[in-house]
C-alpha positions in Angstrom: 118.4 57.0 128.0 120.9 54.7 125.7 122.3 57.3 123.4 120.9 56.5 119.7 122.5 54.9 117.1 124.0 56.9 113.8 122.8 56.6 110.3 122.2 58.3 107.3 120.4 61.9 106.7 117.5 60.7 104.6 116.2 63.8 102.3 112.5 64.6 103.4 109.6 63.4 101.0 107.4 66.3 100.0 103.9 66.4 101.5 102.1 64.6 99.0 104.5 61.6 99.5 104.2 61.3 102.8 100.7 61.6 103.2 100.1 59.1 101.1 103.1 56.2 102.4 101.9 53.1 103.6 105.3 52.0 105.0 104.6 52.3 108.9 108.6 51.3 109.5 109.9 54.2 107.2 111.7 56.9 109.3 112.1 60.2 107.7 114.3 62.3 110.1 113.2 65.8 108.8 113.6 67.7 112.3 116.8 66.7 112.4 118.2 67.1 109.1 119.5 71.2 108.6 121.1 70.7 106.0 117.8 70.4 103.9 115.0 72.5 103.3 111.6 71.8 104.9 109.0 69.9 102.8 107.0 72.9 103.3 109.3 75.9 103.0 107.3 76.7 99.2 104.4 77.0 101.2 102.4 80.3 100.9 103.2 83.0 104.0 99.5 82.8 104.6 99.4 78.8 105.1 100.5 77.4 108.7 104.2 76.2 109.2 105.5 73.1 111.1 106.6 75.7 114.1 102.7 76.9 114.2 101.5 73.0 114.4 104.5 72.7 117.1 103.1 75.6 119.3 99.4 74.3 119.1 100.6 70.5 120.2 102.9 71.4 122.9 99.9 73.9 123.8 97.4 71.0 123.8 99.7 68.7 125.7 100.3 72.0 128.1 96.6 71.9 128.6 95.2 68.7 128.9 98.4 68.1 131.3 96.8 70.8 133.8 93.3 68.9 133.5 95.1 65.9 134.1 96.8 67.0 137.3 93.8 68.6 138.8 91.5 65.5 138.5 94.3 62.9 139.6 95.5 65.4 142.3 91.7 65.5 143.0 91.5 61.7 143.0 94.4 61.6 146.1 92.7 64.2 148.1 89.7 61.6 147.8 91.6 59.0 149.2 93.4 61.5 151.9 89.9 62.4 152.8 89.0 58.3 153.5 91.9 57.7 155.0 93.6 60.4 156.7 91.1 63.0 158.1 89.0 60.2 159.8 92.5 59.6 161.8 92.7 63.8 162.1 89.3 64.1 163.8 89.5 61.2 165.9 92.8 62.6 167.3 91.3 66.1 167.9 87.8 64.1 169.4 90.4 62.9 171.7 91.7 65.8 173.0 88.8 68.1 172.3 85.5 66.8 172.4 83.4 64.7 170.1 82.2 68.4 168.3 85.1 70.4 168.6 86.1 69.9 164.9 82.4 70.7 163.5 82.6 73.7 165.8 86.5 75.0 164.8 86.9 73.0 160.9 87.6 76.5 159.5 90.2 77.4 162.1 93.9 78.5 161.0 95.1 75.6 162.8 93.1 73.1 160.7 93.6 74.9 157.1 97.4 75.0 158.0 97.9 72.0 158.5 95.6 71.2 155.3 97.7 73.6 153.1 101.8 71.8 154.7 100.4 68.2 153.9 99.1 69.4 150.3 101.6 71.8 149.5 104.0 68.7 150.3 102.1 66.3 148.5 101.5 68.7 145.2 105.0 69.3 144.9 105.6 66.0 143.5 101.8 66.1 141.3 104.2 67.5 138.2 106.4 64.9 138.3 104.6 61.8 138.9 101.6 62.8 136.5 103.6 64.4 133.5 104.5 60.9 132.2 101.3 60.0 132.1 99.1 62.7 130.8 102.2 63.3 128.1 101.5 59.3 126.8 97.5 60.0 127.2 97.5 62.9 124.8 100.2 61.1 122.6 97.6 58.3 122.5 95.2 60.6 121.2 97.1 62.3 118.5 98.5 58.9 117.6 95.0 57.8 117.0 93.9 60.6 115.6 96.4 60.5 112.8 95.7 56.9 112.0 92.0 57.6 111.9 92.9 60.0 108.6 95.3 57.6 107.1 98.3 58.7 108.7 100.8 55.7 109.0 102.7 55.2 112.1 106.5 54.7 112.0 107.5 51.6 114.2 110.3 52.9 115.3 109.7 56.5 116.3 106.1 56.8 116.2 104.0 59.8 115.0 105.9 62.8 112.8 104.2 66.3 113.4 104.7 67.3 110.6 102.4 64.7 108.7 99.5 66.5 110.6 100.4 69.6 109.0 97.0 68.8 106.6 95.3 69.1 109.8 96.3 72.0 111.5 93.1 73.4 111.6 90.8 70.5 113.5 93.9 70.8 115.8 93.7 74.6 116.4 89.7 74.0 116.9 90.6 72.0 120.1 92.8 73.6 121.1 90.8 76.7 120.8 88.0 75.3 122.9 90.3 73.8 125.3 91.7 77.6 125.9 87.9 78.5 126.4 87.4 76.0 129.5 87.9 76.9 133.1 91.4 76.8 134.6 91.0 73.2 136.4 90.2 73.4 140.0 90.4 70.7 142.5 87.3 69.2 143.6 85.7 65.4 144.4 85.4 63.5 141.7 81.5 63.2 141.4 81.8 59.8 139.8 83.6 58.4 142.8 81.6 56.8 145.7 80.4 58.2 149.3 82.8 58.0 152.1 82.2 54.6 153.1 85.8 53.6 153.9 85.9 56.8 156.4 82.6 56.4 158.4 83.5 52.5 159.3 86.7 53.9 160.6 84.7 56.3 162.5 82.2 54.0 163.3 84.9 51.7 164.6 86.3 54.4 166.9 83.2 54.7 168.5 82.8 51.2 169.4 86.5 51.1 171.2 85.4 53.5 172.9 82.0 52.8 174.3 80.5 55.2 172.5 78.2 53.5 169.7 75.3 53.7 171.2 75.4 57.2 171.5 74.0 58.9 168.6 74.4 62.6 170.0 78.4 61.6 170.5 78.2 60.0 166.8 76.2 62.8 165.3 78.9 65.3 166.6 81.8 63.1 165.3 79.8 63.0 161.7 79.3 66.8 161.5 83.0 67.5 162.7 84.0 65.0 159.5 82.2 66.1 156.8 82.9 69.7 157.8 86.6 69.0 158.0 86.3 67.5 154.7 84.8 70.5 153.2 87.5 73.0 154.5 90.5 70.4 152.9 88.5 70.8 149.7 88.2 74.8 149.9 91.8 75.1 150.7 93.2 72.4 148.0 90.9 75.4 145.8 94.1 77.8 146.9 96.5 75.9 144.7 97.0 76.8 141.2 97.9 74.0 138.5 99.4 75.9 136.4 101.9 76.8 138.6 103.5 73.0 139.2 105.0 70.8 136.7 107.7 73.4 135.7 110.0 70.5 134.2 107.1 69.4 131.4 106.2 73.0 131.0 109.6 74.2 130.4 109.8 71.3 127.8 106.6 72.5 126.2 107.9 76.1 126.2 111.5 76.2 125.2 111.1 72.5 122.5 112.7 69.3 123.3 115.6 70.3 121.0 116.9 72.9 119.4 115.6 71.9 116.1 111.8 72.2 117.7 110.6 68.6 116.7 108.5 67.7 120.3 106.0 66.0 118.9 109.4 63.7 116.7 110.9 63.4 120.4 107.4 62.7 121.5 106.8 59.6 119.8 110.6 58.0 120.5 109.4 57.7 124.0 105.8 57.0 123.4 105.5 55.0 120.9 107.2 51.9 122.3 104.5 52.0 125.4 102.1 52.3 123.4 102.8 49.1 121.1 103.8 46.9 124.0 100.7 48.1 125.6 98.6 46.7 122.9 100.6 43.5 122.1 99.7 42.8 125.8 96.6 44.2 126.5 95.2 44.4 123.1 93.9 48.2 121.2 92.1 49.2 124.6 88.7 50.8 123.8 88.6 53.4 127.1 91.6 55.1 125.2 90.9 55.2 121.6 87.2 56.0 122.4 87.3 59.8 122.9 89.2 62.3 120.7 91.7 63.2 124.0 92.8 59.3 123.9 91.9 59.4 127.8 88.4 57.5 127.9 87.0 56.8 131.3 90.7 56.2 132.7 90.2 59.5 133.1 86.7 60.6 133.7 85.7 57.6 135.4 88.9 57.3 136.7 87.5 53.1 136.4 91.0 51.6 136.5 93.4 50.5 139.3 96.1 51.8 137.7 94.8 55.4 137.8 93.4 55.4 141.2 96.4 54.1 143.0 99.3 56.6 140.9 100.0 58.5 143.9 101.3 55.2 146.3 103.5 53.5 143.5 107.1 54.1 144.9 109.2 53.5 141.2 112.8 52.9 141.4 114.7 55.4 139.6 118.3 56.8 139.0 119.1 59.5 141.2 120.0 61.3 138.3 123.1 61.5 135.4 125.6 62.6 137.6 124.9 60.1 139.5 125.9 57.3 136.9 128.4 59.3 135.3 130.6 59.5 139.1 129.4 55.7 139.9 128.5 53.8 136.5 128.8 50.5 138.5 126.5 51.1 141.5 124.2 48.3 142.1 120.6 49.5 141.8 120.1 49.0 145.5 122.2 51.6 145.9 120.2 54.3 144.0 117.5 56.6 145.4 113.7 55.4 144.4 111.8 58.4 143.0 110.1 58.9 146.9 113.9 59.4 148.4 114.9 61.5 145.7 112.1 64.1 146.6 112.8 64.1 149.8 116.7 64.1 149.5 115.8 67.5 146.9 113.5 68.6 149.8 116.4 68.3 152.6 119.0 70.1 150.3 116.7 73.0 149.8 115.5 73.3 153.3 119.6 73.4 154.3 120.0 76.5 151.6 116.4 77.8 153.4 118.0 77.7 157.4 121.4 79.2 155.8 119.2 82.3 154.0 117.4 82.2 157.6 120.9 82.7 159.6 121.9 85.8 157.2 118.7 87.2 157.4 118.4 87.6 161.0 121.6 88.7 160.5 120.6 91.6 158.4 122.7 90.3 156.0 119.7 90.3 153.4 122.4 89.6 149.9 123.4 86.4 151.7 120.1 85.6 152.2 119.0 86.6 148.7 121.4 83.8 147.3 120.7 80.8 149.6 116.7 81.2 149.1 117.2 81.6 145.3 119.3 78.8 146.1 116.6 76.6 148.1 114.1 77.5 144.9 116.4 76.2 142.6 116.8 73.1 144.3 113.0 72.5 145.2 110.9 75.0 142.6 107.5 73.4 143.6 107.5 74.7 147.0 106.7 78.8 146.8 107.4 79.6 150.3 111.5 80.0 149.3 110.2 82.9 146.7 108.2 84.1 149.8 111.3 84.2 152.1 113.1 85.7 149.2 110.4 88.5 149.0 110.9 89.1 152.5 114.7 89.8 152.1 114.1 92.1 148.8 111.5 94.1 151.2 114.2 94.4 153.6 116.4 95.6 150.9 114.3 97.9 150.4 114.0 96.1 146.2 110.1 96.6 146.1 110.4 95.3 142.4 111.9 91.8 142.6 110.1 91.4 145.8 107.2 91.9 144.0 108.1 89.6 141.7 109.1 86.9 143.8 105.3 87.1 145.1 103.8 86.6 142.0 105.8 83.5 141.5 104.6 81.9 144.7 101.1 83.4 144.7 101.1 81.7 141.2 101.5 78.1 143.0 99.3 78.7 146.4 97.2 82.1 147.3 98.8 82.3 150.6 98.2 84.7 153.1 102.0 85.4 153.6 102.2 86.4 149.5 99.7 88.9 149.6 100.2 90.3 152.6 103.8 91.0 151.2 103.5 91.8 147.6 100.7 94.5 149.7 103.9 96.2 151.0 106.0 96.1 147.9 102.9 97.7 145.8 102.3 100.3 148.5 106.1 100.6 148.7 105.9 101.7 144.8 103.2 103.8 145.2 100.5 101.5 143.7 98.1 101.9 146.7 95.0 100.4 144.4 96.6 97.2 143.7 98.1 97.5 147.5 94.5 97.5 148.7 93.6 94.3 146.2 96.2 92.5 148.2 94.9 93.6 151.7 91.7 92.2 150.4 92.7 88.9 149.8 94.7 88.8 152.8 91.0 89.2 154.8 89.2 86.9 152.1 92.1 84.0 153.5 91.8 85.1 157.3 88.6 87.3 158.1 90.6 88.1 161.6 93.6 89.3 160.0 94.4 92.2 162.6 97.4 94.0 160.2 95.6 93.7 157.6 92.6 95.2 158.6 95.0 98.0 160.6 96.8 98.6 157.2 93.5 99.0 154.9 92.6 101.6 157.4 96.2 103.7 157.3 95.5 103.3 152.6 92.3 104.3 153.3 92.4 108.1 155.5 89.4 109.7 154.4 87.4 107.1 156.3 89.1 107.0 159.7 87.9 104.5 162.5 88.3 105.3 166.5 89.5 101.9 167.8 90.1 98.3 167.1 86.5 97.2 167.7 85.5 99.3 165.1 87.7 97.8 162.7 86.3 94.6 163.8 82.9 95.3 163.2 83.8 96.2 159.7 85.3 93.1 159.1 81.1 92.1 158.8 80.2 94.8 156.4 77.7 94.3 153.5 79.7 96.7 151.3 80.0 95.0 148.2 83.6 95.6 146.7 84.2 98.0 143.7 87.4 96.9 141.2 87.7 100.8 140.1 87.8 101.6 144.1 91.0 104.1 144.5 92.6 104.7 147.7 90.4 107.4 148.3 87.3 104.9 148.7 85.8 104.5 151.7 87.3 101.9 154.5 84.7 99.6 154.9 84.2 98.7 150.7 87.9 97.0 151.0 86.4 94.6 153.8 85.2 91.4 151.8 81.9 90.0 153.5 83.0 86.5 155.1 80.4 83.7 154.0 79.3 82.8 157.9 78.9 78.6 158.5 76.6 76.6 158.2 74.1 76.6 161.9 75.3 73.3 163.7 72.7 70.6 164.2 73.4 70.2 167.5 73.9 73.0 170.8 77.8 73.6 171.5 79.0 72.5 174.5 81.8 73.9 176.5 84.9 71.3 175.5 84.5 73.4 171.7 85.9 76.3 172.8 89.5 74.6 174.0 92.5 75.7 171.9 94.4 73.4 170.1 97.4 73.3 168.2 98.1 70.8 165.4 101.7 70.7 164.3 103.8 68.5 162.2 106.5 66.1 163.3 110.2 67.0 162.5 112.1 64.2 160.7 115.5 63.2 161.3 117.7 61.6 158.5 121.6 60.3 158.5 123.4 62.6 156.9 127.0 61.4 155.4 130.0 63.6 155.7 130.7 66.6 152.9 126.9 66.4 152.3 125.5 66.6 149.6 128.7 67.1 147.1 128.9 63.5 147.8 125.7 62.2 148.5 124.5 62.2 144.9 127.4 60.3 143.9 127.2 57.6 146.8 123.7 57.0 146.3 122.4 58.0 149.8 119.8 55.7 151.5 118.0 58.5 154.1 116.5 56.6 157.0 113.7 58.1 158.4 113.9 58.2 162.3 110.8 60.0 164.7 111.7 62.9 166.2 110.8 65.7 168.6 113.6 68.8 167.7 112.0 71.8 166.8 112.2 73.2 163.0 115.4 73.4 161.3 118.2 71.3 160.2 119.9 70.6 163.3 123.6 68.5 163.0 123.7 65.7 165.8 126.9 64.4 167.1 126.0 61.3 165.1 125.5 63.0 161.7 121.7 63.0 162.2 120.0 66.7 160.8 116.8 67.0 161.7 114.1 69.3 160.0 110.5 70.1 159.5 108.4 68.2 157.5 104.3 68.3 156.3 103.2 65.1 155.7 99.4 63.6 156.6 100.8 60.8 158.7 103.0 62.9 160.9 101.7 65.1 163.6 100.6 66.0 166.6 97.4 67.8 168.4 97.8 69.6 171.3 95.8 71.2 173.7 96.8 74.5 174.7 96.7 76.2 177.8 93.7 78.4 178.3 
């Protein structure tokens, strides 16, 4: 951003003034100005302040940011659900039968691979949707303000403090914005039926001599919508509010230190919005509803919207980068797609160092290089999972703990609660041990440890042998939040909903084991990386490869290392 031109403090107008200019090109630059007094520092204790209006906007923008990354998120999963699970079943049709995914959908190996490929795509949900939702809620308080008289400046848009006279109808959404539901990922019920999907199935079954067979096409149908639903159920573990950490730190800590985010708000706003209308006209969709979103959002009825997730936009790898290389061409910059990757590659190299010291027993070493790896890549929570691991090891239940509640707070993984478990029980807090355990199950009914480790809290309700445990894994117990560790074995067992009866008999090609792993990627890596790969601009080339996980360094500069992605992988059929 160009840095901005000098000029004169202006004194502020007092409230009356500017409520009632008709300018829209004056500029008063109150936030800015210290050296004099707020036009409402004679206001009563008892009336709002500009900081109050502040904390409600940035909380509004906070809020309908999280709305707006569950239902575009929601959106992609739509189109990964047309276009990539199709390819999924086909490839595990293939190798296991036509019904073998209807029959195993809700296996670990399916949700796994489910929760890589989204974990990796959500990671870069804050980024790519911030800019957007930020204008769309801009939009709306823009026109809000003008719909009470509240002129524009042409130059730096809406000032927060002219809605001061307002604070209250602001506070009133944002009060019943507070009283919705945290935002959840699920289809879009305005979008259409999974056309696009059943022609490519549909197609399959033709190259393969199989259209006429409706028992063969039945099975392939079952296994597709089924897969479908466990993508959904497990896209359900991921919690907005725990992505976007840039915009949210933004939101939290102001834009400046003078607090004017709304002031900063409209400098980058505003001149999107106008050049939007000069070309485009006032577009009724966005001024229609009070959120400034209109169906863009709810209908999600333009191209724009729907196709956010495959724009690749050409950005500057960042300001060091121009600062060490203010003439690089920009062909010689990263585009926003290489950037995430290149941030993804740095922290996975602090990941494998942590990994080294760790096995080492080195666990301080390891400490640094996942806090490190975090850093580096915030939006993936299994470096605060690895770094819970080390705390465990040093025996520092409290940071492990917290280093749990981080990652659980992005994804309800299995590996988080089974560890924050044995930091609780570690500190003595068998109840909220027990809570973990639970979870654990509630993610994998057949979790043997956990099950083993419920039993060991839970002594006044001993079981003989390993089948029993089993068999209480289908207990009707309902569970009891005030249970203690003296409660009996079986009411810490959550009741696993049982599928849905197949249409169709099994047949004996559905009980093969398969394994569905992601491809490692392999990327040119130039000397002294990556002290110098920012400032050079680093093109990474992505090459097929067939090394196991890790960064691996080739005789040719090549480091290879794992990678989740919906395009890259391979199913396998085990040995029985």
């Amino acid at each position: 951003m160009p840095p901005k031109s000098s000029r004169p403090k202006k004194r502020l107008p007092n409230r009356k003034t500017a409520t009632n200019a008709q300018n829209p090109g004056s500029h008063a630059d109150h936030a800015h100005d210290h050296g004099n007094p707020s036009p409402h520092a004679d206001q009563s204790i008892s009336q709002p302040s500009v900081a109050d209006l502040e904390r409600v906007i940035s909380r509004i923008l906070l809020l309908r940011y999280e709305q707006d990354l569950a239902r575009l998120f929601s959106t992609h999963l739509y189109h990964i659900s047309l276009v990539h699970i199709p390819t999924l079943v086909l490839q595990c049709v293939t190798v296991g039968g036509p019904s073998w995914v209807a029959v195993n959908a809700d296996c670990d190996d399916i949700k796994n691979f489910f929760r890589g490929a989204i974990a990796m795509d959500f990671r870069q949900a804050g980024d790519r949707i911030a800019t957007k939702s930020v204008l769309w809620t801009y939009t709306a308080l823009r026109h809000f303000a003008k719909s009470n008289g509240i002129p524009i400046c042409e130059r730096r848009g809406l000032h927060s403090w002219q809605l001061l006279p307002y604070y209250d109808a602001l506070q009133a959404h944002l009060d019943s914005l507070e009283a919705q539901h945290r935002p959840r990922f699920v289809k879009p019920p305005l979008l259409g039926p999974p056309t696009d999907a059943l022609n490519k199935l549909a197609e399959a079954a033709r190259a393969s001599k199989k259209a006429k067979d409706r028992e063969w096409k039945a099975r392939v149908r079952e296994g597709y919508d089924r897969a479908c639903s466990t993508m959904w159920r497990v896209a359900q573990e991921f919690d907005v509010r725990g992505y976007g950490l840039v915009l949210r730190q933004k939101l939290v800590e102001k834009w400046c230190k003078c607090g004017c985010s709304t002031d900063h708000l409209g400098e980058v706003c505003e001149p999107t919005v106008r050049a939007d209308e000069e070309e485009s006209g006032v577009r009724a969709g966005k001024e229609r509803e009070w959120d400034g979103r209109g169906a863009g959002v709810d209908g999600w009825g333009t191209e724009e919207e729907e196709d956010l997730w495959t724009v690749d936009v050409n950005v500057n790898l960042h300001d060091a980068q121009i600062e060490r290389d203010p003439e690089a061409a920009d062909d010689d910059r990263m585009t926003a797609g290489e950037l995430t990757e290149w941030r993804y590659m740095c922290s996975e190299r602090e990941k494998e160092k942590g990994n080294l010291a760790f096995k080492k027993g080195d666990y301080a070493h390891a400490i640094k290089h996942y806090n490190d790896a975090y850093r580096i890549e915030p939006e993936l929570p299994h470096y605060q999972l690895n770094l819970a691991a080390a705390y465990l090891k040093a025996n520092n239940f409290v940071e492990a703990e917290h280093a749990c509640d981080v990652a659980l707070g992005q994804h309800s993984s299995v590996k988080g609660h089974w560890r924050r478990a044995q930091s609780r029980k570690a500190q003595g807090r068998v109840d909220d041990a027990l809570k973990d355990l639970r979870e654990v199950l509630r993610l994998q009914p057949a979790n043997a440890e956990a099950l083993a480790e419920i039993r060991a809290l839970c002594p006044t309700e001993p079981l003989a042998s390993d089948e029993a445990i089993a068999s209480c894994s289908s207990s009707s117990a309902a569970f009891s939040p005030s249970g203690t560790a003296s409660s009996s074995y079986s009411s810490w067992i959550p009741t696993p909903e049982p599928p849905a009866p197949l249409p169709f008999a099994p047949i004996e090609t559905d009980s093969r084991k398969l394994k569905i792993s992601f491809l490692p990627i392999t990327v040119d890596i130039p000397a002294h990386f990556p002290e110098e790969a920012a400032s050079a601009g680093m093109r990474m080339s992505k090459l097929p490869g067939s090394c196991s996980a890790g960064i691996a360094p080739g005789p040719t500069g090549q480091h290879t290392f794992q990678y989740a992605a919906w395009e890259r992988y391979m199913v396998q059929r085990m040995s029985d």
